[in-house]
N, C-alpha and C positions, 0 to 999 in steps of 0.2 A: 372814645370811639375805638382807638386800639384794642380796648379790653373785652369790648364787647364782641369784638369778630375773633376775639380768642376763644370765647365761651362758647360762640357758635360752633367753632372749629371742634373742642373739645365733646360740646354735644353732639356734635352729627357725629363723629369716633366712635362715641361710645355707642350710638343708634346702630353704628354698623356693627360692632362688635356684639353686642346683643342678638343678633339675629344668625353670628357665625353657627353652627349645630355643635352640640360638644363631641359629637362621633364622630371619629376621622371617617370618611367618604370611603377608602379602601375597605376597612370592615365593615362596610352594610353591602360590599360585592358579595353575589350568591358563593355558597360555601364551595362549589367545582371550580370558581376562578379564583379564589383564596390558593384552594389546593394547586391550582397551576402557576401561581406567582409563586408560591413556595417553592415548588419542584424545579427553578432555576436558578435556586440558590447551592450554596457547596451545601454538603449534607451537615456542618457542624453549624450553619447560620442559620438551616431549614429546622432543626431541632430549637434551637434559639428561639425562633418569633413564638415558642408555645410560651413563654413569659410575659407576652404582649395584651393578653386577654382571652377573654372565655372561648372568644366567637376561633381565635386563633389557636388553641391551645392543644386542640389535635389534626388539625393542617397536615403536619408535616406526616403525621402517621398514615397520612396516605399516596405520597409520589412515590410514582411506579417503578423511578430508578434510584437503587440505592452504589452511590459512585462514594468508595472510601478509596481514595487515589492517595499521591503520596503529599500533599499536601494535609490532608484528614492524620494520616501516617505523623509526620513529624509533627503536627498539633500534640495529640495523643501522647506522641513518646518528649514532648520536649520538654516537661517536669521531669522527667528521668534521664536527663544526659549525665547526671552524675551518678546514676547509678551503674555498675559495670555487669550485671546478672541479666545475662540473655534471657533466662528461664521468665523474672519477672518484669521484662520487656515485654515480653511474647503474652503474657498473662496479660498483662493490662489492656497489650493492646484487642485481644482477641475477646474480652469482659465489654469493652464498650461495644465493638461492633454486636456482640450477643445479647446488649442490652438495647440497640436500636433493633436490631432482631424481634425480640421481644414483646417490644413497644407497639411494632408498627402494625396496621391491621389491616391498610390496601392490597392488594395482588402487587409481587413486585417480578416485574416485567425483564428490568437489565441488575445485575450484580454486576459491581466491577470491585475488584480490589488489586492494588498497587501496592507492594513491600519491599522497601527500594533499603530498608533498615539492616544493615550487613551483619546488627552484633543482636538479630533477632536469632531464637532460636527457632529454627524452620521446621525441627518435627513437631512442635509443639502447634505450630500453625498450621500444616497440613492433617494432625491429627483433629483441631475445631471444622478441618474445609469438609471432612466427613462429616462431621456433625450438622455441618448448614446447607448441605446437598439435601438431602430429604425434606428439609424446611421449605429451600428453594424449590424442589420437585411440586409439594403442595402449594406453592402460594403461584404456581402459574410462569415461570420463571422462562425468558425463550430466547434469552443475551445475559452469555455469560463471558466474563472477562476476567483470568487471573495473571498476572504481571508481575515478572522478577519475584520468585518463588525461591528460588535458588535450586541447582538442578541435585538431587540425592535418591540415595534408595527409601523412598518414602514409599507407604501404602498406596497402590493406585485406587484411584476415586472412581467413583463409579456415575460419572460424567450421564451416561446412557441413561441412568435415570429419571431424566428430566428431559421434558419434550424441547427441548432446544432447536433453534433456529438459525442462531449466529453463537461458536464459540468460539476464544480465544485464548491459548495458551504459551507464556513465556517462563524460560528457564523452569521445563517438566521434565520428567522422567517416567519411562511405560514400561510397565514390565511387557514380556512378548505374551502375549495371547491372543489363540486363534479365536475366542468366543467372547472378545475382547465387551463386545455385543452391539445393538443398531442403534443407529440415530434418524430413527424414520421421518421426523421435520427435519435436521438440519439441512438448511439453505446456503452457509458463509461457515467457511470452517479454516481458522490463522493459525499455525503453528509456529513458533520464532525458539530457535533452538531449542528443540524439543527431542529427546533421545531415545532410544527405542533397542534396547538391549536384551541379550539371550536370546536373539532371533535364528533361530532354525532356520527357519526357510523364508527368507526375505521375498520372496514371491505369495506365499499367503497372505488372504487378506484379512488386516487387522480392525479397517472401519468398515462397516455395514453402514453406507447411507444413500438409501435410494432417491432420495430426491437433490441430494450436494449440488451444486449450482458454481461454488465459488469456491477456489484452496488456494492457501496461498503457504510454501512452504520455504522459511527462512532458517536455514543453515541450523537443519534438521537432521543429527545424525541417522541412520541407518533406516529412514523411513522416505518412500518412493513413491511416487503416486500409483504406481501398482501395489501399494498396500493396501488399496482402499476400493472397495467395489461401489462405484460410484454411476452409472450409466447416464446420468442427465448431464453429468458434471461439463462445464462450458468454459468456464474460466479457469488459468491456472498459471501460478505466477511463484517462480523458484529463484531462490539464491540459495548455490551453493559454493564448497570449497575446494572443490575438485570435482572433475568426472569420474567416475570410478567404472568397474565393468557390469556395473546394476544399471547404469544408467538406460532406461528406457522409455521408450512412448508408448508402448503396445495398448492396445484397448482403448485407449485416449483419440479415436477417428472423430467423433461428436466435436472436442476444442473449438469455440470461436474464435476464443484469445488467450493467448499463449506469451509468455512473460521471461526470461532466465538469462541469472548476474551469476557470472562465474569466476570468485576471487582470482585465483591460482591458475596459470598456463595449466593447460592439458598434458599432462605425460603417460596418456595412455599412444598406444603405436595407430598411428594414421589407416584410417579405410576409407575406401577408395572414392569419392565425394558423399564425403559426412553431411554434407548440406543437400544431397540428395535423399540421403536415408534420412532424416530429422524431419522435415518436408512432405516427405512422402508419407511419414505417419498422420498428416494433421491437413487434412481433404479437404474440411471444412472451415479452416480457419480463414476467419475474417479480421484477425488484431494480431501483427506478430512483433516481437519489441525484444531486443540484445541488449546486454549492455557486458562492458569489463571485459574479461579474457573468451566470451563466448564465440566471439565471430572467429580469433583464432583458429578454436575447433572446427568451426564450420567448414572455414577455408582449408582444413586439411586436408591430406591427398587430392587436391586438387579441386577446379571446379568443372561443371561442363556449361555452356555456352546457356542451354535452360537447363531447367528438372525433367526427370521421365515424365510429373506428372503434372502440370499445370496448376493455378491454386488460383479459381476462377472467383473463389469469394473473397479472396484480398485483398483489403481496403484501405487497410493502414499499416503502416510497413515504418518502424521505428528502430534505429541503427545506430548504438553507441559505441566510441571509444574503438571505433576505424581506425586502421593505420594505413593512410595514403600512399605512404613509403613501399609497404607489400603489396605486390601486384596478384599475388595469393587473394587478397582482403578484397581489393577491389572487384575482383574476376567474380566472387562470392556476390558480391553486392549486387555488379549487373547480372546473375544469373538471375538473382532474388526478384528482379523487376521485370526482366525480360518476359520471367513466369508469371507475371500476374499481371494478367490480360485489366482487368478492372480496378486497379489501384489507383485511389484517389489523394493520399496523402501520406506524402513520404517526408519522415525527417532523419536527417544524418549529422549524429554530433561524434567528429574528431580528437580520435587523445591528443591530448592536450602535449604532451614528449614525444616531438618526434624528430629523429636526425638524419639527414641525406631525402634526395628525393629522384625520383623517377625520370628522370630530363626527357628521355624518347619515348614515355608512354603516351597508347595514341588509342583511343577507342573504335573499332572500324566494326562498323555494322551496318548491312543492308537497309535501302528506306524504305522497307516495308513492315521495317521491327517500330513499332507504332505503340504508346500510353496513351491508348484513346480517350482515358478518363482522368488522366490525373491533373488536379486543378492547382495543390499547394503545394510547395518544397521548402523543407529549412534545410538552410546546412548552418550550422553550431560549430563554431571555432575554425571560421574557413582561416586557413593560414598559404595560400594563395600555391598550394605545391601542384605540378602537371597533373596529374590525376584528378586533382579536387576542379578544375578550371577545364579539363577535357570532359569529365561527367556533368558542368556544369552546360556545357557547349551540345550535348547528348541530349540530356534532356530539354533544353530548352527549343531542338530540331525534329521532336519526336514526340511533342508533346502539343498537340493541337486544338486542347479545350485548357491551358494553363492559365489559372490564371493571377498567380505572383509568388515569385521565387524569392524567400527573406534571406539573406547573408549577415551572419552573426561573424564576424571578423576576429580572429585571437588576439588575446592582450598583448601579444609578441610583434605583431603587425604593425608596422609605423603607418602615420594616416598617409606621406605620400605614395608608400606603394599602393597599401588601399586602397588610393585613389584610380591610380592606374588600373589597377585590377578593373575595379566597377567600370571605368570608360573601354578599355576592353570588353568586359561580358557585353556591356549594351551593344558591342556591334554586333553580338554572335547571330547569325538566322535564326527565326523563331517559326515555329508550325502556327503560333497563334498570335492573332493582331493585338491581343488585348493583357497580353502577358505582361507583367511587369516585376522590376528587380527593385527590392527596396533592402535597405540597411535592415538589420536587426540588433538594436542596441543591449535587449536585457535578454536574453533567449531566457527558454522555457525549461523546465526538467522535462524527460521526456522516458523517463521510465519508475518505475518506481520500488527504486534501490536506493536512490543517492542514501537519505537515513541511515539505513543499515549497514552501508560503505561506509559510511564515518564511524558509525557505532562498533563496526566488530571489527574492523582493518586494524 
């Protein structure tokens, strides 16, 4: 009886197995969603599945982005770590990518390449980046991305060639030219220490891009956003090392949002409310966000009570690395809000070193000075000093659509002061019934520097 329900068992197995198909179900998918499972794999695993069969065999030759990042990078070079000849480092590596080149016969949409390899020899690779610009010009190419290049007097590339849309360049180097030429699509244009030497006349401009929408420039020697004849441009987001006497906004009235991390204290000589003149260039902004030594500057020579000119489109108002201790800083901050009749979301995060505090500071303002609109407040690293608990007592009396204030606490803060603090705030008058004070345990970034502050401090 046993034996017989074995046989059964065994036949019905095999019945099922008989009728499995022998073609895996993934390759009888139509050949455009082959090609899209492939294209999210890394580019050495996408060239891989051409060994899997017919139907897969040229897949890979056609995603539209070719990402040789630094993984692809140390693949490549890591049969030669024992070799010590940058020359035939740089050869191999630049043979494979010209042999995916090659190969491939899609339109390729995004180039990225990452050369993170220090004992590469970098003329030899920027002399191939000529060679794969005109390639990439014809095959439609509209995101380009080149990363850790290393910065030299290499040939400049002639970038303008190619209808580009989004570029990106790390550790470049530009020679000065006025006919530099246009980039009539670009949309999104990154520069991350990118230098710009022999320059005459730092007031000429060097990009033609009539349509730029977005720049972001990180601790980019000798290049301003008055280098760049940009008229739509809307976004604009700066880390630098210093202020220098170029620094300017002129022409930049369109900005909706505006961005700037400034290493190094200002040692240029104070005029007479900087946060007046800064402001005043930028009508239209509706994003404005500090971060590091910038509010310093701000706050120098002093502030006035508002701006000359009001700033009726801002909306979000982001304010890092306050010093509560200077009543300079703070005087800045409520000018900054005072002025902005329509501000809906304000965050203020506190440097994190600060020693002594302001015992008699006291914020005294009319009750007609009114945040009709603003609903959220963080404060980020509240460390409980009179400034931070007097602005907190301000806004929460002058703000009559609020509707929750997050208090992010410093790690310095023991929880029973803490405690007190929060049963204090909760008595303060509120303009709005529905206002509420809650913890904030993990706060947020609120600019976008931190990266770069770690990376180049």
């Amino acid at each position: 009886m046993v034996k017989s329900s074995r046989r059964k068992v065994r036949r019905v197995k095999k019945d099922i197995m008989s009728e499995v198909p022998q073609e895996d179900i993934i390759s009888e998918l139509p050949q455009h969603i082959r090609e899209s499972i492939v294209g999210f794999l890394p580019i050495r695993d996408a060239v891989r599945t051409s060994v899997l069969s017919r139907k897969w065999r040229h897949c890979w030759t056609m995603i539209p982005d070719l990402i040789f990042d630094d993984e692809f990078v140390d693949g490549v070079l890591d049969k030669l770590r024992q070799c010590d000849d940058p020359e035939v480092k740089s050869y191999k590596l630049v043979s494979v990518i010209n042999r995916v080149l090659l190969l491939h016969n899609g339109p390729i949409l995004k180039f990225f390449f990452y050369s993170c390899d220090n004992e590469c020899n970098f003329q030899i690779i920027h002399d191939y980046i000529d060679q794969w610009i005109p390639l990439l010009a014809r095959n439609g190419t509209k995101q380009l991305v080149l990363e850790d290049l290393e910065i030299g007097e290499f040939s400049a590339h002639h970038f303008s060639s190619i209808d580009l849309t989004h570029l990106k360049l790390t550790n470049f180097w530009f020679p000065y030219a006025p006919t530099f030429g246009t980039f009539p699509y670009l949309t999104n244009l990154e520069l991350v220490q990118v230098e710009l030497i022999d320059l005459a006349d730092s007031k000429q401009k060097i990009f033609n891009c009539p349509v730029l929408e977005k720049l972001k420039l990180i601790l980019c020697n000798g290049i301003f956003p008055t280098n760049f004849c940009a008229p739509k441009l809307k976004c604009l987001h700066q880390l630098c090392n210093e202020i220098t006497s170029e620094f300017s906004l002129a022409g930049l009235e369109n900005l909706s949002e505006y961005s700037f991390g400034l290493l190094e204290k200002s040692r240029t000589l104070a005029k007479k409310f900087n946060v007046d003149k800064i402001l005043g260039s930028l009508p239209k902004i509706e994003k404005f966000c500090i971060a590091m030594e910038f509010m310093q500057y701000l706050a120098a020579g002093r502030s006035p009570k508002t701006l000359s000119k009001s700033l009726p489109y801002l909306k979000i108002l982001n304010i890092s690395d306050i010093l509560f201790n200077k009543s300079s800083e703070v005087s800045c901050l409520l000018c900054l809000i005072r002025s902005a009749p329509n501000l809906c979301n304000l965050n203020i995060s506190a440097e994190y070193f600060v020693e002594g505090d302001l015992k008699k500071y006291r914020i005294i303002d009319s009750k007609d000075c009114t945040m009709d609109h603003l609903e959220i407040v963080t404060f980020r690293n509240f460390k409980g000093l009179r400034a931070e608990l007097e602005l907190v007592k301000f806004l929460l009396a002058r703000s009559p659509l609020l509707k929750t204030m997050f208090i992010n606490y410093s790690g310095t803060l023991e929880k029973d002061a803490a405690l007190m603090m929060f049963k204090e705030m909760l008595k303060y008058s509120k303009a709005s019934s529905t206002a509420q004070i809650r913890r904030l345990k993990y706060p947020f970034e609120m600019d976008d520097f931190g990266a770069y502050y770690l990376q180049y401090c």
